[in-house]
Every structure is written in C-alpha cells, then in structure tokens.
MARDRENTI-549018 format. One record per residue (C-alpha): residue in one letter; x, y, z. Coordinates in steps of 0.1 Angstrom, whole numbers, plus 5000, padded with zeros to 4 digits. Each point is the difference from the previous one (the first is absolute). Last residue first. Layout:
N
<"a", <X, Y, Z>>,
...
This chain:
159
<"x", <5243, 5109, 4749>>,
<"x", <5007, 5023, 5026>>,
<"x", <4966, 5010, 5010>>,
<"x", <4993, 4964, 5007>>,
<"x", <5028, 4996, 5023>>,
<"x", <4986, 5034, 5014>>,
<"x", <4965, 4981, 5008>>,
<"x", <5017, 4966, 5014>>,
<"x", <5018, 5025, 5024>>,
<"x", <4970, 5017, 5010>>,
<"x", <4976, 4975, 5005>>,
<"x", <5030, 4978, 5021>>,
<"x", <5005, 5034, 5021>>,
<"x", <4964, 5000, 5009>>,
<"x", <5004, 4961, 5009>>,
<"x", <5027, 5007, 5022>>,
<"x", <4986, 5032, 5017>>,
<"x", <4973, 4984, 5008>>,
<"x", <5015, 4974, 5015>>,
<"x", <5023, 5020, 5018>>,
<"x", <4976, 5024, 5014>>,
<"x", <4979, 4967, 5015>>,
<"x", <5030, 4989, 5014>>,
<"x", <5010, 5031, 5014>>,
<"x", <4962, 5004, 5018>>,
<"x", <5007, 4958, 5012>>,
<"x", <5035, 5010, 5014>>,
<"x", <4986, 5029, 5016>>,
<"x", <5002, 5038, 4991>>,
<"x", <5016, 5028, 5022>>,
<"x", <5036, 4989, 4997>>,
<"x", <4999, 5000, 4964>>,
<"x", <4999, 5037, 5000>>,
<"x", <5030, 5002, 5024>>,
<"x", <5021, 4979, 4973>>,
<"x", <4984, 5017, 4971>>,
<"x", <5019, 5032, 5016>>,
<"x", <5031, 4979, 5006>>,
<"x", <5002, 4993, 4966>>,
<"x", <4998, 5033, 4985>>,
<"x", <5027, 5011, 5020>>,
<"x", <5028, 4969, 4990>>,
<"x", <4985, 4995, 4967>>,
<"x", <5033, 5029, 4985>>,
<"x", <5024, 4982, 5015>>,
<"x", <4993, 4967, 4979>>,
<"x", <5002, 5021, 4971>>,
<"x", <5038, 5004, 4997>>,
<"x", <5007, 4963, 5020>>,
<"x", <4982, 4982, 4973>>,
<"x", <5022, 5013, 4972>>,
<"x", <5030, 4994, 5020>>,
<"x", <4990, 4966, 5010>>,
<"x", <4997, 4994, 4966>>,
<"x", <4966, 4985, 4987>>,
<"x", <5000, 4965, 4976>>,
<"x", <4986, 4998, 4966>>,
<"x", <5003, 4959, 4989>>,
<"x", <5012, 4993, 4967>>,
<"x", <4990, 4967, 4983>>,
<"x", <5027, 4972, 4984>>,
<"x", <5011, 4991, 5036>>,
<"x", <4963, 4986, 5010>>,
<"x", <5000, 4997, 5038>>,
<"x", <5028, 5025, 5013>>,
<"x", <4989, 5029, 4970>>,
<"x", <5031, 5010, 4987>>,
<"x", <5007, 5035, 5010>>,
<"x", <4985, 5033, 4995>>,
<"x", <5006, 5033, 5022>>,
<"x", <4975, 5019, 5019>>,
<"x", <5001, 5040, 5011>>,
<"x", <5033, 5014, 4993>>,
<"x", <4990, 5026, 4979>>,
<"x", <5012, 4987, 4964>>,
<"x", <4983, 4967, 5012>>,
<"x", <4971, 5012, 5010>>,
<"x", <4997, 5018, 4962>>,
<"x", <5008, 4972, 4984>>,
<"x", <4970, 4982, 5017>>,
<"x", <4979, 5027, 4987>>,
<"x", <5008, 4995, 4966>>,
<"x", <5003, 4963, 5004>>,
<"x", <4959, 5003, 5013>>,
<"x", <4993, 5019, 4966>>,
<"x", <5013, 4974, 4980>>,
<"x", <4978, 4973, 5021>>,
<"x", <4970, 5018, 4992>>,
<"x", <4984, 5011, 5031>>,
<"x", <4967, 4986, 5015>>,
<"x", <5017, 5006, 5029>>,
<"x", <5002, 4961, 5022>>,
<"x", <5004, 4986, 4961>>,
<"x", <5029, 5024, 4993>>,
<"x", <5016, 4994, 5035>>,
<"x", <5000, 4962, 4996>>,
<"x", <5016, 4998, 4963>>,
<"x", <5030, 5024, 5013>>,
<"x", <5004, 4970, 5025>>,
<"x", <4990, 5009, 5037>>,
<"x", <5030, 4996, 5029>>,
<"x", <4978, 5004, 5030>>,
<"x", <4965, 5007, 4993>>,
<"x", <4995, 5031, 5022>>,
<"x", <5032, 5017, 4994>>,
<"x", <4995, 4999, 4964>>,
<"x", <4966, 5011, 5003>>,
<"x", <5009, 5031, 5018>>,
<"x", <5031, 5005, 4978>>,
<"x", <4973, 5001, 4972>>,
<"x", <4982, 5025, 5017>>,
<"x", <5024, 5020, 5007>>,
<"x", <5015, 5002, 4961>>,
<"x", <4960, 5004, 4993>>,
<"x", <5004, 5032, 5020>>,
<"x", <5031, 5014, 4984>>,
<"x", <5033, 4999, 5025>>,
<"x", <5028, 5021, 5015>>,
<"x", <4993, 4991, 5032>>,
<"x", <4977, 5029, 5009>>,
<"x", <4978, 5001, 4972>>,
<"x", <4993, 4965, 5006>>,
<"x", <4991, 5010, 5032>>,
<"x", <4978, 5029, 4987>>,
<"x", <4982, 4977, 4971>>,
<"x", <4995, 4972, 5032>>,
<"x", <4983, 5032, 5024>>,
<"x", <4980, 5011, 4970>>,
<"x", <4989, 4968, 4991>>,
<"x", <4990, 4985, 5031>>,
<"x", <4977, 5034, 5009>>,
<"x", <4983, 4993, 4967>>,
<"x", <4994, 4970, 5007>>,
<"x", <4991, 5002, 5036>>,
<"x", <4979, 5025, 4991>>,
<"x", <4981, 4982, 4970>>,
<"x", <4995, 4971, 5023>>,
<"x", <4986, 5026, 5026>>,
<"x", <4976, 5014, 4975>>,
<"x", <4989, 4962, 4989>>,
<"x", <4999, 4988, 5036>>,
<"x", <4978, 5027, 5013>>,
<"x", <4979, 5000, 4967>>,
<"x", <4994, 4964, 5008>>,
<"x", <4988, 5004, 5038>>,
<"x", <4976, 5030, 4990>>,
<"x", <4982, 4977, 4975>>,
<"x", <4998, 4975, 5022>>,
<"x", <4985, 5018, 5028>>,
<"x", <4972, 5011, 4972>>,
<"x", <4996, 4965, 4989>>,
<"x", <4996, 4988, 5039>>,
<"x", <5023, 4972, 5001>>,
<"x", <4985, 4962, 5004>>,
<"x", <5007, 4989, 4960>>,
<"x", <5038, 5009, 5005>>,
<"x", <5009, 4973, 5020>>,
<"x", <4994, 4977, 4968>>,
<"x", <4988, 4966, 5010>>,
C-alpha cells in the first residue's frame, strides 16, 4: 500500500513544494560552493567532479568514469590530462586487468581540497546531531534514490 494514499492532498501538496524548493537550494547551494573550491585549487568544476568520483571508486578505468558521467570517453581523457598536469590523479596499470588503466588520486591532490571540507564539515556534523539514526536513514534513502533519477537523467543528457 502506498503511504501516500492517507495524506491530506492539500498537506501534500505543501510537503512536495517544500522538498522540490529545498532540493533546488541545496543544489544550487552545492554548486556554487563546489565551482568556488574548484576555483580555489586551481580546477574547473567537472575537473572536481571527476576527482570526486575518482576518489570515490578507487582506481576507476577511463571506461568507468565515462559511463558513471554520461561523458564521452574523449572528453573524460581531456579532463584526466588535465589532473594530471595539476597534480591531482596519476594512471597506472590497473592491479586486476594489467591491459586497462586505473585513475588513481595523489595524496597531494587530495590534501589541497581536503583543507578546504574541514569548516563545512563540522557544520553538517552539529546538524546531524539533531536527527536520529532512523530520521538520517530516511534522508539517505531519499537522497539516494533522488540522486539515482538524476544521475540516470544527465547520463541521458549526455548521449
């Protein structure tokens, strides 16, 4: 049974437009800190976001990062040159499959933005003091499955 089929419709209503103007906040608010960073270190925002995913997955494959962006895989060895030139990732022989690339961080890299987390994540820190484990889990799950709409949306958008 749908939970949503014993909510008042006008309650309802009210409930989604909160979520959809504070998911356009957050996003927006996301951005501009991430374009900022990026700024910061010397990078362009899909350079960040790439390193993001790089540090993330581990040791990703050129292959892997173009499927997880939608991006061709031309454009990701763009970017990937570019962390390189900056001291951001290197590429080695993938341990498991010696005839792939695997995309690894620097230390270095990571170090430069690491810093940079340190006040913002103290601040989420004290927020997340004030909800549950069951409230988090609940904003996690959401947040998962929103995130999952959008990334399957902009994978689309790339092709």
């Amino acid at each position: 049974m749908d939970r949503a089929e014993h909510d008042d419709p006008a309650e309802r209503a009210e409930a989604l437009q909160a979520v959809a103007d504070s998911g356009r906040r957050l996003s927006t608010a996301m951005i501009l800190f991430h374009t900022n960073l990026s700024k910061r270190v010397g990078l362009g925002p899909t350079e960040e976001k790439v390193l993001d995913l790089v540090h993330r997955h581990g040791h990703p494959s050129v292959r892997d990062l173009a499927e997880q962006t939608g991006m061709a895989k031309n454009s990701i060895s763009d970017v990937l040159d570019r962390l390189e030139r900056k001291g951001f990732v290197i590429r080695q022989p993938d341990p498991s499959d010696g005839r792939k690339v695997a995309v690894v961080a620097t230390e270095e890299g990571a170090a430069r933005i690491r810093d940079l987390f340190v006040g913002m994540m103290t601040q989420l820190d004290q927020l997340n003091a004030e909800y549950s484990a069951a409230d988090l889990a609940l904003i996690a799950g959401y947040q998962r499955r929103a995130a999952a709409i959008q990334e399957a949306e902009g994978r689309r958008l790339g092709d």
